[in-house]
Biopython code that builds the backbone (N, CA, C, O; Angstrom):
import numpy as np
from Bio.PDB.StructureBuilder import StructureBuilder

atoms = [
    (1, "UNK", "N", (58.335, 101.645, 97.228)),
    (1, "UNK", "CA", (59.541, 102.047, 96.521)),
    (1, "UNK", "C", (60.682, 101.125, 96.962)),
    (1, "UNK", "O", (60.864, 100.777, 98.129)),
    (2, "UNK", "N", (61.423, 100.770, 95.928)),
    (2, "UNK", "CA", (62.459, 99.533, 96.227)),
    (2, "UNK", "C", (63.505, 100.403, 95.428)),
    (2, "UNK", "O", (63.357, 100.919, 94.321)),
    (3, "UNK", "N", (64.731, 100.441, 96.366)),
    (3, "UNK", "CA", (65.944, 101.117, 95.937)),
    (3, "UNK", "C", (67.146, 99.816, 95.651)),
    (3, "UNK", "O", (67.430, 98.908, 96.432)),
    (4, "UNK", "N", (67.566, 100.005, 94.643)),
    (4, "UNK", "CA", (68.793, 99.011, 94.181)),
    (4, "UNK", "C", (69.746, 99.739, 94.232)),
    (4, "UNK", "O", (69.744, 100.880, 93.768)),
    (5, "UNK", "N", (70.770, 99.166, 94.838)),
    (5, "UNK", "CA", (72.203, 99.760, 95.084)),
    (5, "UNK", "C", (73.015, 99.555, 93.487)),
    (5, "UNK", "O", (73.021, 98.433, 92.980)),
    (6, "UNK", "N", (73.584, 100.565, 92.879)),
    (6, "UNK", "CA", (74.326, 100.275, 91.417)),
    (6, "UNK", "C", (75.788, 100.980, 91.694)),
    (6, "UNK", "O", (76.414, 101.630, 90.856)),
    (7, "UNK", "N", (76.121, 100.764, 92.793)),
    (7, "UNK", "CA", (77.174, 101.083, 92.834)),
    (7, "UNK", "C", (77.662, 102.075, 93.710)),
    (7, "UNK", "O", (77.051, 103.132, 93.867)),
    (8, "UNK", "N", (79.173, 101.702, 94.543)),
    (8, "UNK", "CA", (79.879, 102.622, 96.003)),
    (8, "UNK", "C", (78.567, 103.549, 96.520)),
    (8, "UNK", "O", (78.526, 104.774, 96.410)),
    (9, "UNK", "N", (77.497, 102.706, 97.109)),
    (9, "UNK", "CA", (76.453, 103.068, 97.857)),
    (9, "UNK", "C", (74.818, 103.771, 97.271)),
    (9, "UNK", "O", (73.745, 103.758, 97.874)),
    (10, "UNK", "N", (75.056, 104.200, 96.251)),
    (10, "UNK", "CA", (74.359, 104.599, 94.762)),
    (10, "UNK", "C", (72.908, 103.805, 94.718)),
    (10, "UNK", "O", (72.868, 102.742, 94.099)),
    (11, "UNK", "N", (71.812, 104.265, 95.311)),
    (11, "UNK", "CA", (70.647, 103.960, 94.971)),
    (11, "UNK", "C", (70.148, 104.680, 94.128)),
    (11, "UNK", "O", (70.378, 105.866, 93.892)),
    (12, "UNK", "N", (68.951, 103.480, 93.310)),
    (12, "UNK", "CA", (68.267, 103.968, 92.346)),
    (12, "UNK", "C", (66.779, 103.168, 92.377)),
    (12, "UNK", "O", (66.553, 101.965, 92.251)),
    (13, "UNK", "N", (65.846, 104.302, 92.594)),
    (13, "UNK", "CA", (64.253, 103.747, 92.408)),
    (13, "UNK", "C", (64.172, 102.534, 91.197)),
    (13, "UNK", "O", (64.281, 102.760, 89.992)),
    (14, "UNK", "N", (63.992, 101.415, 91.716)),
    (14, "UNK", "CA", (63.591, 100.413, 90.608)),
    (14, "UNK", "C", (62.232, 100.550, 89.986)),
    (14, "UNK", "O", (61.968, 99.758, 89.081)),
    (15, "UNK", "N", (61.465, 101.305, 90.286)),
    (15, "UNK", "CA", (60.020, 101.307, 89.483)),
    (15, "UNK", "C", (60.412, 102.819, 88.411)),
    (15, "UNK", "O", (59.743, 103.012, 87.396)),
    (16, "UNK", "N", (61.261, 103.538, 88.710)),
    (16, "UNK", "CA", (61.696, 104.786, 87.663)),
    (16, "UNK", "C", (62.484, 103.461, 86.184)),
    (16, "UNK", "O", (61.991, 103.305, 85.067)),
    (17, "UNK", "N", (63.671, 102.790, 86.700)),
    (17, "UNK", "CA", (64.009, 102.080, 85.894)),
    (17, "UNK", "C", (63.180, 101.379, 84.348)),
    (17, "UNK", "O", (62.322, 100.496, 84.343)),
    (18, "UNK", "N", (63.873, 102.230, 82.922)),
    (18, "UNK", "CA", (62.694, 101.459, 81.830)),
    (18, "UNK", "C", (63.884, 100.529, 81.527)),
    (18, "UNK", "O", (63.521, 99.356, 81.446)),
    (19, "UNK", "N", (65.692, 100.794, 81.265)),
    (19, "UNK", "CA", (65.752, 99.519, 81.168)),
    (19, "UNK", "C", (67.351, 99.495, 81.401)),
    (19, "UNK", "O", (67.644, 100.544, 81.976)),
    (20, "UNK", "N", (68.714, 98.551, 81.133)),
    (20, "UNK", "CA", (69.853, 98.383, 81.787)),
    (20, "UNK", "C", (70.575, 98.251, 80.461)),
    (20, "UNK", "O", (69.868, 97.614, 79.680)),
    (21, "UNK", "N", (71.692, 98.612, 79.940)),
    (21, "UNK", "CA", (72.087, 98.156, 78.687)),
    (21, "UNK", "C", (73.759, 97.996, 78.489)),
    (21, "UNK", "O", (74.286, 98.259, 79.570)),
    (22, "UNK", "N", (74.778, 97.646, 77.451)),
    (22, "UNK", "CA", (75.595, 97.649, 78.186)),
    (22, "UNK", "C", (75.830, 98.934, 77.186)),
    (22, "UNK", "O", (75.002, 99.203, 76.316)),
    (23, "UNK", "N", (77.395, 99.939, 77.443)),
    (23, "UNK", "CA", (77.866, 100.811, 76.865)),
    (23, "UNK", "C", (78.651, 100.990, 75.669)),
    (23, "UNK", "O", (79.233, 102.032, 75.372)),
    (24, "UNK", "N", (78.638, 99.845, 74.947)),
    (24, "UNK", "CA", (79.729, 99.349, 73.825)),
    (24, "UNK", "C", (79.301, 99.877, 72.610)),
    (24, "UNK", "O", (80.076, 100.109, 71.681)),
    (25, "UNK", "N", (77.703, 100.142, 72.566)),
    (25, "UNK", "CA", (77.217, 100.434, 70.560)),
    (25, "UNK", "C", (77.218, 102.037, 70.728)),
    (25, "UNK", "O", (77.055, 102.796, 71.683)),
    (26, "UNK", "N", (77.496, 102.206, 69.264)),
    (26, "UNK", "CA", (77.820, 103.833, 69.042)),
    (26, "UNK", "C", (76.600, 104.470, 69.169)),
    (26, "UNK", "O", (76.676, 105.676, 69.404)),
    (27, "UNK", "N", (75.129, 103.830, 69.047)),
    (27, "UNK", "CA", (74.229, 104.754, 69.475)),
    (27, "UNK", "C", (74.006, 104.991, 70.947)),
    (27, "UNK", "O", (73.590, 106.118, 71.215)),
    (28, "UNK", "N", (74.262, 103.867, 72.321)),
    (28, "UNK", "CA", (74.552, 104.355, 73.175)),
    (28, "UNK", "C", (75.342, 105.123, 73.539)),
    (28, "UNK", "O", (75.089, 105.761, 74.561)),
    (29, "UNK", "N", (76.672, 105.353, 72.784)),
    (29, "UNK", "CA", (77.542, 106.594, 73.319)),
    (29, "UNK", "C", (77.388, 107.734, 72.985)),
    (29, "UNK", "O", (77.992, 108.687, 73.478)),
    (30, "UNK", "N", (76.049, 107.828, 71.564)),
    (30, "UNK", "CA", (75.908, 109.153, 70.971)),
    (30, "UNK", "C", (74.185, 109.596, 72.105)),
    (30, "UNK", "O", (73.617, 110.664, 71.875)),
    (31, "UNK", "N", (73.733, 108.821, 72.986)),
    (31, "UNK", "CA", (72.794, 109.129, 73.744)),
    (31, "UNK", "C", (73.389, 109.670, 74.927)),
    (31, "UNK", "O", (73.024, 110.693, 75.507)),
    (32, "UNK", "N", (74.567, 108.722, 75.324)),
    (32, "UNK", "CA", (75.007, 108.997, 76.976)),
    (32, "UNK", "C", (75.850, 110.813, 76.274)),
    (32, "UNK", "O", (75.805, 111.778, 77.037)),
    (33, "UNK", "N", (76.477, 110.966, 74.933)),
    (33, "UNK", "CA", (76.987, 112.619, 74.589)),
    (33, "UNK", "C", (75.957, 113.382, 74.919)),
    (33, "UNK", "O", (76.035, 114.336, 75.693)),
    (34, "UNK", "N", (74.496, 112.837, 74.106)),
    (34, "UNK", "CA", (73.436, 113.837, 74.448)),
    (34, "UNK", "C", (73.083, 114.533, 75.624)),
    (34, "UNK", "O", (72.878, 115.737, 75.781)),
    (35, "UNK", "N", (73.024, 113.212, 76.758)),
    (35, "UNK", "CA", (72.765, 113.446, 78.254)),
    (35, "UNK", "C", (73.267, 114.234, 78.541)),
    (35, "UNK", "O", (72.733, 115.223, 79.044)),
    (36, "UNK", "N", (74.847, 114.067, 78.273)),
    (36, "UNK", "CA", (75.541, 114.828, 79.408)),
    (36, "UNK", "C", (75.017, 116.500, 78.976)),
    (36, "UNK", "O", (74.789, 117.476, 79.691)),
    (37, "UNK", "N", (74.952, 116.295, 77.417)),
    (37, "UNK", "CA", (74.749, 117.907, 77.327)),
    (37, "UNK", "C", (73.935, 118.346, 77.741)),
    (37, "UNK", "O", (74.211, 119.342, 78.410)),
    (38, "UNK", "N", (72.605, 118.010, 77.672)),
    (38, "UNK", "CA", (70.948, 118.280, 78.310)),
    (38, "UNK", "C", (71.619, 118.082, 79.843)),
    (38, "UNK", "O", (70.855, 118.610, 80.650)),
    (39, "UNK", "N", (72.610, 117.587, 80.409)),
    (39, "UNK", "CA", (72.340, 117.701, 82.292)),
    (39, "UNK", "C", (71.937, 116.757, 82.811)),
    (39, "UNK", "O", (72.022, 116.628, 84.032)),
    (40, "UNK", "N", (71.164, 115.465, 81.700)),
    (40, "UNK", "CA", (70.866, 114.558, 82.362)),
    (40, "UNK", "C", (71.116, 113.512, 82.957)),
    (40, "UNK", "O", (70.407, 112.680, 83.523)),
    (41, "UNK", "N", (72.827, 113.673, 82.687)),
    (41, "UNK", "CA", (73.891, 112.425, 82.975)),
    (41, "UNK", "C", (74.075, 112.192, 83.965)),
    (41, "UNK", "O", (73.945, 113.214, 84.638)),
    (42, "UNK", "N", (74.393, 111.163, 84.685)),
    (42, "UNK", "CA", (74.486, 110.914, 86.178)),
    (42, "UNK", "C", (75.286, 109.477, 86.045)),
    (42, "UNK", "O", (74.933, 108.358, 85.673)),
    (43, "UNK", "N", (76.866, 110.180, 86.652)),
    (43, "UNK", "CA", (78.037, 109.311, 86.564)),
    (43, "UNK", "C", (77.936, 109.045, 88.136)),
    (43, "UNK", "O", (77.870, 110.054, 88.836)),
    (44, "UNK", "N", (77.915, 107.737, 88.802)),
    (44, "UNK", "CA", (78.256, 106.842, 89.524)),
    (44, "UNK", "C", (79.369, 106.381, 89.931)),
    (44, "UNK", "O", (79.653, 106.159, 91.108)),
    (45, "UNK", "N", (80.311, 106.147, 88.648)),
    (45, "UNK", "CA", (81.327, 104.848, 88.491)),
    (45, "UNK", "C", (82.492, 105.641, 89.437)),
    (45, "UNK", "O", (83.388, 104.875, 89.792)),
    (46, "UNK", "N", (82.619, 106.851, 89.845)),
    (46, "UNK", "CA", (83.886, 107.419, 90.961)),
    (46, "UNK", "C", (85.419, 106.730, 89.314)),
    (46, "UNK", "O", (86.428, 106.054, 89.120)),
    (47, "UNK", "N", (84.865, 107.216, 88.964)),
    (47, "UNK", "CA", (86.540, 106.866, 87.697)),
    (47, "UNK", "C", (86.655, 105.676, 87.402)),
    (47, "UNK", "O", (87.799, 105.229, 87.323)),
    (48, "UNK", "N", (85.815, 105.027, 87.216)),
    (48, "UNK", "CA", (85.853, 103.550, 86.879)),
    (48, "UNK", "C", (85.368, 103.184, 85.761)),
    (48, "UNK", "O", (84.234, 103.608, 85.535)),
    (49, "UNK", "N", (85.981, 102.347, 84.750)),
    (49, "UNK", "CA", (84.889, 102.390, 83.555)),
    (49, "UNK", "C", (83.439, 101.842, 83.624)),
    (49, "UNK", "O", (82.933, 101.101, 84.466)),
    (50, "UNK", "N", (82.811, 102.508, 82.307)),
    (50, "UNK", "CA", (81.377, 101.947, 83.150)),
    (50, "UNK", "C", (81.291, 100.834, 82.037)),
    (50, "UNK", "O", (81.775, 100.776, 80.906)),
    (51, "UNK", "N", (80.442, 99.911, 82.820)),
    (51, "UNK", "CA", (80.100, 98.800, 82.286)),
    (51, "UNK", "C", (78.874, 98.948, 82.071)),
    (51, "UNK", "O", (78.510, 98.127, 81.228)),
    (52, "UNK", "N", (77.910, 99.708, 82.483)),
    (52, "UNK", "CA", (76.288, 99.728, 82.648)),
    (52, "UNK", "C", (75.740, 100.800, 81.803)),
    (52, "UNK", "O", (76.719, 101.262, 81.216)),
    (53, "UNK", "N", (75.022, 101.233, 81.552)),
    (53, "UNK", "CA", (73.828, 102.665, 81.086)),
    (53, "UNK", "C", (72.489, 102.396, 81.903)),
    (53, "UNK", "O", (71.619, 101.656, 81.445)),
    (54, "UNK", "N", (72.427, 102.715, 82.521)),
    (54, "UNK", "CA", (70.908, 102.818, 82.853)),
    (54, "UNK", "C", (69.752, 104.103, 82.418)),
    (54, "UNK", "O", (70.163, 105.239, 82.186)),
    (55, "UNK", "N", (68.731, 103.857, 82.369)),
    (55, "UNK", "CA", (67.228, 104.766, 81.670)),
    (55, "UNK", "C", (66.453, 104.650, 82.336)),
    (55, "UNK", "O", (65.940, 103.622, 82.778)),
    (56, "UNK", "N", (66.129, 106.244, 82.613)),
    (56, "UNK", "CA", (65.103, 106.283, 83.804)),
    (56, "UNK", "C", (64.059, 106.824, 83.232)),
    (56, "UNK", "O", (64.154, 107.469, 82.188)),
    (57, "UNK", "N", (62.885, 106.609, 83.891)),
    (57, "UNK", "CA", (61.842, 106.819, 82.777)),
    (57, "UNK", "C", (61.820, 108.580, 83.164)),
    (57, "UNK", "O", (60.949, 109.200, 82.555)),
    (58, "UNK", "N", (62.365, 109.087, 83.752)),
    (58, "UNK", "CA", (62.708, 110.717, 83.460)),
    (58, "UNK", "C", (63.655, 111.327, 82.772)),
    (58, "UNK", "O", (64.104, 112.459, 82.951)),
    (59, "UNK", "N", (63.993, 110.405, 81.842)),
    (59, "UNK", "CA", (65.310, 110.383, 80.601)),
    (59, "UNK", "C", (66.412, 111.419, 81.135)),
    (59, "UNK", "O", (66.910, 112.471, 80.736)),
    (60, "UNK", "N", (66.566, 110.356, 82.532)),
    (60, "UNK", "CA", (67.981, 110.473, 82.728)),
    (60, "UNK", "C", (68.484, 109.450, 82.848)),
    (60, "UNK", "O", (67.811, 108.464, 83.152)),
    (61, "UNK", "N", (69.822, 109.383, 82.644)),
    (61, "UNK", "CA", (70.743, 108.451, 82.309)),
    (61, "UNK", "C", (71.579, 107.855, 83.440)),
    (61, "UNK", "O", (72.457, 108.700, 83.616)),
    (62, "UNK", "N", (71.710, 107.206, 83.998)),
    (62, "UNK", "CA", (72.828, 106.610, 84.834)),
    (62, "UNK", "C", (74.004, 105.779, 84.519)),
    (62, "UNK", "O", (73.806, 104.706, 83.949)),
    (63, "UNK", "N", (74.886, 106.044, 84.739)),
    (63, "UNK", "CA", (76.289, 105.402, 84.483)),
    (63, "UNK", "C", (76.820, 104.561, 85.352)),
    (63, "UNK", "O", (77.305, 105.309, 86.200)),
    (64, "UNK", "N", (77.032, 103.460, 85.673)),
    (64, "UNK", "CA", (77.204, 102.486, 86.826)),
    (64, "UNK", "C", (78.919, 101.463, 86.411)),
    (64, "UNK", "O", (79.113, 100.950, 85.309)),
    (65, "UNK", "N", (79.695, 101.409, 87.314)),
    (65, "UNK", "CA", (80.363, 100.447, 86.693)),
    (65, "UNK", "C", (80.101, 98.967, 86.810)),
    (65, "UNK", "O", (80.774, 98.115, 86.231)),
    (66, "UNK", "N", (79.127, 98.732, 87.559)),
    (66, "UNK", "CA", (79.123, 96.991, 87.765)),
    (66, "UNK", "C", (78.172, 96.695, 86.481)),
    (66, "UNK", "O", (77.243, 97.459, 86.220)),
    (67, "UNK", "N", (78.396, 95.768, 85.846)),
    (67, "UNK", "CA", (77.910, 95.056, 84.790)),
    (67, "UNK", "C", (76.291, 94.986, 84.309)),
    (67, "UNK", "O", (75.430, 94.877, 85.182)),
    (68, "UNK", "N", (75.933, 95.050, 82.957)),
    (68, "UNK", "CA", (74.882, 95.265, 82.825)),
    (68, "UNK", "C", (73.839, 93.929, 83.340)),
    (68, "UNK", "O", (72.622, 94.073, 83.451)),
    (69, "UNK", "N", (74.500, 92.734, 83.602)),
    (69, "UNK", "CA", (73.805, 91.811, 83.291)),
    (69, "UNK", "C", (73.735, 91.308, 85.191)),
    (69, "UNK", "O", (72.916, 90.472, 85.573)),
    (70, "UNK", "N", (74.740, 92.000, 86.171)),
    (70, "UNK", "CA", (74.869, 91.918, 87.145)),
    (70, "UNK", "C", (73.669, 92.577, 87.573)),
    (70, "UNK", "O", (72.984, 91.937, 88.371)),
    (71, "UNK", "N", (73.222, 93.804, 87.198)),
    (71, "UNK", "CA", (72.407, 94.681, 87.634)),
    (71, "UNK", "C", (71.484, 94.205, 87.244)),
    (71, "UNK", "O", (70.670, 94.225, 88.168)),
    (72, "UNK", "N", (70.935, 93.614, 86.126)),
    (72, "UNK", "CA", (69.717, 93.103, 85.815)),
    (72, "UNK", "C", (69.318, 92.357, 86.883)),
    (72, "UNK", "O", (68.222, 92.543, 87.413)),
    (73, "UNK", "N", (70.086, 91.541, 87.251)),
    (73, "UNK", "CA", (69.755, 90.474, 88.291)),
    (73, "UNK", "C", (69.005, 91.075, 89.521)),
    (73, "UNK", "O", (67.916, 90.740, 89.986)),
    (74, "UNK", "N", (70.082, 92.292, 90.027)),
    (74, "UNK", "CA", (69.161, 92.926, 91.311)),
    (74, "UNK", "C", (67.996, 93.493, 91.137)),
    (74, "UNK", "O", (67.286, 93.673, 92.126)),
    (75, "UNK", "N", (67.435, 94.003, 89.496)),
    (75, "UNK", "CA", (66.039, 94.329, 89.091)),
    (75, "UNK", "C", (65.287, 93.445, 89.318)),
    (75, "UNK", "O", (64.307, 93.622, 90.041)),
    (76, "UNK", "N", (65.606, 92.134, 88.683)),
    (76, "UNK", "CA", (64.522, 90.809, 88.711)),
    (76, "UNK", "C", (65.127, 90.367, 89.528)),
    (76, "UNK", "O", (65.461, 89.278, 89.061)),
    (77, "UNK", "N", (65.692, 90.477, 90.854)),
    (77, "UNK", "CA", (65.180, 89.748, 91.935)),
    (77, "UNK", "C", (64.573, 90.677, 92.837)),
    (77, "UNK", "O", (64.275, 90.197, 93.930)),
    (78, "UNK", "N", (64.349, 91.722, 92.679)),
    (78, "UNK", "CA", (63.306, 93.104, 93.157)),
    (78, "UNK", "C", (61.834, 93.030, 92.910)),
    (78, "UNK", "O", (60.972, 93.151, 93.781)),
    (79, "UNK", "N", (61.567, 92.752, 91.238)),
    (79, "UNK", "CA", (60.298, 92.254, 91.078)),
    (79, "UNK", "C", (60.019, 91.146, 91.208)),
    (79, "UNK", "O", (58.799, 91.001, 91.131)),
    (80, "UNK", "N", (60.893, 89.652, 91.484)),
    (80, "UNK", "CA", (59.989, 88.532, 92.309)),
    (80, "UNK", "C", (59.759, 88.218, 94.072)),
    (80, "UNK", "O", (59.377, 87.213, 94.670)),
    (81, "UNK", "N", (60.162, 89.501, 94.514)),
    (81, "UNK", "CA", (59.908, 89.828, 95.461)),
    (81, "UNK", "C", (58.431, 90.254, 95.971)),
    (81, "UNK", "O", (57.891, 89.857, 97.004)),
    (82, "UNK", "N", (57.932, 91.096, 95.077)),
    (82, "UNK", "CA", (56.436, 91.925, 94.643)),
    (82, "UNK", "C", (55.198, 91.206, 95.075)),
    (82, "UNK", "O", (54.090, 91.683, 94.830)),
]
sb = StructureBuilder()
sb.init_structure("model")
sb.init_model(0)
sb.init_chain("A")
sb.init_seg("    ")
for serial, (resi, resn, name, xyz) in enumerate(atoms, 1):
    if name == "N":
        sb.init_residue(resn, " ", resi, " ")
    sb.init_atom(name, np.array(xyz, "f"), 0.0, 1.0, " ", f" {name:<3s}", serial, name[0])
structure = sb.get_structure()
């Protein structure tokens, strides 16, 4: 199990991870509404806007503010580690 930090100390199992996206299209904001209602939302960002969405393959949602494309990086440099 390899934990990636996504933020003010915020680990997250990288093998749960299906994928990183950013928060800007209206069907991501009508998924992250859904979450929150189902419970499955999980805000990170401490009041910060988020820049990230993350999807866990237990369709919950994570909210991160550091960048989607920042975070990708700590995924794939997690799996060329392997």
């Amino acid at each position: 199990m390899k934990l990636i930090n996504v933020g003010f100390g915020n680990m997250v199992n990288s093998e749960r991870v299906v994928c990183v996206v950013s928060p800007e299209s209206a069907p991501i904001k009508r998924i992250m509404q859904h979450a929150k209602d189902e419970g499955k939302l999980i805000d990170v960002t401490q009041g910060r806007k988020t820049a990230s969405v993350i999807f866990t393959d237990s369709e919950h949602i994570i909210l991160s503010y550091i960048k989607a494309d920042k975070l990708s990086l700590r995924f794939s440099s997690d799996s060329d580690e392997q």
